[in-house]
N, C-alpha and C positions, 0 to 999 in steps of 0.2 A: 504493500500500500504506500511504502513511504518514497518507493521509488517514483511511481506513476503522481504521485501527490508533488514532488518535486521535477517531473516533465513538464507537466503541469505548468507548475511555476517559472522555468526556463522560457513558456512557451508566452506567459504571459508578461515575463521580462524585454521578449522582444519586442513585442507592440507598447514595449513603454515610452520609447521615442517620439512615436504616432501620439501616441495621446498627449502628451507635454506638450505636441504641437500645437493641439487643438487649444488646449490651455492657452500656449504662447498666443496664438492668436486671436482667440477673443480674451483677453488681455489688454490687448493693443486699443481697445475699444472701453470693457466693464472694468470700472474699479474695483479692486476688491471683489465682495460676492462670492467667494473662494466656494461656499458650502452649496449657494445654488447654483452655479456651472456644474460642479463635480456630480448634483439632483439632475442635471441636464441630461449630463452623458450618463448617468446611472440608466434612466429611463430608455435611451438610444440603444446601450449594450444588452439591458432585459427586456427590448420589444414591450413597454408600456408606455400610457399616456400619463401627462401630466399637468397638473394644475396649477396654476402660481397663483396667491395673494398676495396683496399690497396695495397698499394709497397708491396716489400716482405720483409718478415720477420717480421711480426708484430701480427705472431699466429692465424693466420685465421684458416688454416687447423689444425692447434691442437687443439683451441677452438671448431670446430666441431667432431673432436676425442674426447676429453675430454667430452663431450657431450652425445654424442653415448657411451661414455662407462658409463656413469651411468644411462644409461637406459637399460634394459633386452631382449636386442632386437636383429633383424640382423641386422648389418653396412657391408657397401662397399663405398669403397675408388674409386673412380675412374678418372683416369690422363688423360684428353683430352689432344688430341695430334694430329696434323693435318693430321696423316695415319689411324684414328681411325673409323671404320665401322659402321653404324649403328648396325648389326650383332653383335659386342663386346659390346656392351651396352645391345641392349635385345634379345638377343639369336638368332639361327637360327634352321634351319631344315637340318638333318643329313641324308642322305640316307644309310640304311643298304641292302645290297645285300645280303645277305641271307634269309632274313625272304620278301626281294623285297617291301618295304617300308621307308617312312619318320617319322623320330622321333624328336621330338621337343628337344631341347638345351636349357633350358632356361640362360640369361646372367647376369649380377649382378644390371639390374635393380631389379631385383627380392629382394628386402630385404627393410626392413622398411626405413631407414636413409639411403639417399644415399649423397656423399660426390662427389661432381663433383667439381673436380679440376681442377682452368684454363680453366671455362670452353668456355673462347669466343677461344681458339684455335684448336675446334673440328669444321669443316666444315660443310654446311645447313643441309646433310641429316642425319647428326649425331642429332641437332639440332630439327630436325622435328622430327625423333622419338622421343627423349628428351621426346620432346611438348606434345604430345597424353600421355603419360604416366603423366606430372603434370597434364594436365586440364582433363583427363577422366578417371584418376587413374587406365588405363588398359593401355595392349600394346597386337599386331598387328602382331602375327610370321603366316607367309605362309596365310592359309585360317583362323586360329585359334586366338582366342580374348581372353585373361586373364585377370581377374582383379588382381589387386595388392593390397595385404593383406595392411591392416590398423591397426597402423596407417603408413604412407608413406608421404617423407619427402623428397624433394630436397634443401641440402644448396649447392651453388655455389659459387667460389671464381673468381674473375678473377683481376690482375693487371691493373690497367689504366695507367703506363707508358712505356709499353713495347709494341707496336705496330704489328713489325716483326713478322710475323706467325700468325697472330691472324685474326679471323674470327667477325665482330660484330653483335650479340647477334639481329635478328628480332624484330623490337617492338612487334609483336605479343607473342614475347615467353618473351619479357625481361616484359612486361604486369602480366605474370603470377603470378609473383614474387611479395607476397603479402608485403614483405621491402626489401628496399634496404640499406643497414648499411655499412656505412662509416668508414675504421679502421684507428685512429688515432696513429702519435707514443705516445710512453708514457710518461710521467711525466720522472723530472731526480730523482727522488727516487723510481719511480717503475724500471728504467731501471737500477739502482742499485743494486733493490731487483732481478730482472730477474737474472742480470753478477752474482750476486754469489749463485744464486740458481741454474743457470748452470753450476759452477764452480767444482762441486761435482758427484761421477759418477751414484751415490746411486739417481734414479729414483722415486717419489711419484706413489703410487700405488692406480687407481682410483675404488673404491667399487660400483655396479653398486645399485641404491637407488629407482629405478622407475622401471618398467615394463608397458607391454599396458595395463592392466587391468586400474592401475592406473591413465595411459592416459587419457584414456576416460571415469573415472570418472570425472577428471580434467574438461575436454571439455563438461561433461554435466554439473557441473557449472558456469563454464565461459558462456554457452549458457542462461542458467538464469541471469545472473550478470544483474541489472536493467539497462536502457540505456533510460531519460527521450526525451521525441520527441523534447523538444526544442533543445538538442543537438546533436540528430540527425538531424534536419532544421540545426544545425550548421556544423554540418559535410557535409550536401550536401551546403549549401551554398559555405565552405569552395572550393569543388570541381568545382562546377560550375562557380565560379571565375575566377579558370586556362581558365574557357572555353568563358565567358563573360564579365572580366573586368570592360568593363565601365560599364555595369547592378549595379557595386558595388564601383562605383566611381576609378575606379583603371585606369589609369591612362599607362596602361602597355601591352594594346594590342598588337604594336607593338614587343616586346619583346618574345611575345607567339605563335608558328605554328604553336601547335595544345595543347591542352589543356587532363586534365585529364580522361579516359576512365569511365565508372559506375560500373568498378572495384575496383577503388579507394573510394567511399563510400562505397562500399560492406566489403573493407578491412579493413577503416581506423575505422568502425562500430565492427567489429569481433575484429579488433588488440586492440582498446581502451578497450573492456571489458576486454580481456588478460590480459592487463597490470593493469588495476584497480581489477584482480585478487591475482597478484602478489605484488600489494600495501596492500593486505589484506582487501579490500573490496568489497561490493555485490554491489556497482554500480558505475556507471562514471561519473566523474567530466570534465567541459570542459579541465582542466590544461591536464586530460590525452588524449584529442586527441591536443591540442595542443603540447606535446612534441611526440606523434607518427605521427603527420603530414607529417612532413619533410622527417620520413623513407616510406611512403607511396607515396609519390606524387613525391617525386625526381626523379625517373628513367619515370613517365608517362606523365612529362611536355615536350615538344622539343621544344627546344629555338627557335628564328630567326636568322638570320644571324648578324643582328642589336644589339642581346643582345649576340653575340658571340661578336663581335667584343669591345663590351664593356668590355670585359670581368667578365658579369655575369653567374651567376651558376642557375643550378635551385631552388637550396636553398635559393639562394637570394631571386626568386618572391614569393615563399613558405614562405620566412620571409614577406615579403609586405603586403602579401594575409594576412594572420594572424595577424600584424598589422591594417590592416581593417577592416577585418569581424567581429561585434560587438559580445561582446562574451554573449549569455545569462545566 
């Protein structure tokens, strides 16, 4: 085991170049942010989507540009907006009267990286198609069923202080979303470094350093990265806690409506080898699902009204739970 455990690692030492690229070059652009680039490319190497919150202005949407552009792929930007069709998202059917037939349109779900902007103020049936498109990686024009070239990628942005206009987000679809990442503001010397790196009209020019090929080489080593069963027993224990509490001495039922879906081991499983890819090596330590934890289970925990009023966060119980579950 220990040999193939350290191939492993050899293998994912060499793609460490490749990645520091990606780094170096959205670098050139984000300040700081270290923890959501590295949530970026977590999501890229375990084939999930991803969420980001934040007020505005704190580079969400350029962080997924920046992104998208050093990889060799298609991007589309897309601005939910509460007039927006399902139709502008994934295409429709055009009637041509001369030839007396319907031709398919396809829409800008069509490209690897899609960039949905804002996206809780698109209304449900904007939403529902969304949906079919992350979880069945095809979409649905007229009688016709396309799959969607891979690799394919929804990052979403949405504000949580801006309410007016805004549509929120189905648990079934906010489910999908294998993290949810939390943008913080910055440090006062990165927001130093920011004021006079925008001060200047002269733009950093991002070199694109990845392609899909390289992708999903990526993704068939992360899929080997070793992953021992006692920390998978910890990872579901981890989950089944949001769902059972006192099973785990936790003290916090009341606190919990509904607990974590068996999406969340499936994810917090995929995400840890990502990231123990991206630490540069071929297996996982419990430290990396403990620091992807909190991006996986925050949006699939629903409070009570009781841990509203307390003013706790889901991160809070997410901190409890992992204070208690014994770490193997």
């Amino acid at each position: 085991m220990k040999a193939s455990v350290q191939e492993i690692t050899d293998q994912v030492r060499a793609m460490g170049p490749l990645i520091q690229d990606v780094f170096s070059e959205i670098g050139k652009v984000i300040v700081g942010q270290r923890r959501m680039v590295e949530r970026l490319l977590v999501g890229i190497l375990a084939d999930g989507h991803i969420l980001l919150e934040g007020v505005p202005g704190l580079a969400k949407t350029t962080a997924v540009k920046c992104l998208a552009q050093t990889i060799q792929t298609r991007f589309q930007r897309i601005q939910f907006t509460p007039d927006l069709l399902p139709a502008d998202l994934i295409g429709t059917q055009i009637y041509r009267p001369r030839e007396g037939d319907f031709v398919v349109k396809k829409g800008p779900i069509f490209s690897n990286i899609i960039l949905a902007d804002e996206i809780n103020r698109a209304p449900a049936k904007v939403q529902s198609a969304l949906l079919e498109a992350m979880q069945e990686r095809q979409v649905t024009i007229g009688e016709q069923t396309f799959r969607l070239e891979e690799p394919f990628m929804v990052l979403a942005t949405q504000n949580p202080i801006e309410q007016e206009g805004t549509y929120p987000l189905p648990e079934a679809q906010v489910d999908r979303f294998m993290l949810k990442i939390l943008v913080h503001y910055p440090s006062r010397e990165e927001e130093l470094a920011i004021m006079n790196a925008q001060a200047t009209a002269r733009k950093p020019e991002i070199a694109p350093v990845m392609d899909p090929g390289r992708i999903r080489q990526a993704r068939e080593i992360v899929d080997r990265v070793y992953i021992d069963e006692k920390i998978q027993g910890y990872i579901v224990d981890i989950v089944l806690a949001t769902r059972d509490p006192k099973a785990y001495g936790l003290e916090i039922g009341n606190l919990i409506q509904y607990g974590a879906s068996p999406r969340a081991s499936i994810y917090l499983n995929q995400a840890a080898k990502a990231y123990a890819f991206l630490q540069g090596r071929g297996y996982v330590t419990p430290q990396d699902v403990k620091n992807l934890a909190p991006d996986v289970l925050r949006h699939r925990i629903l409070l009570s009204y009781e841990a509203e009023a307390e003013n706790l966060t889901s991160d809070d119980i997410v901190s409890r739970i992992l204070e208690r579950i014994e770490v193997p």
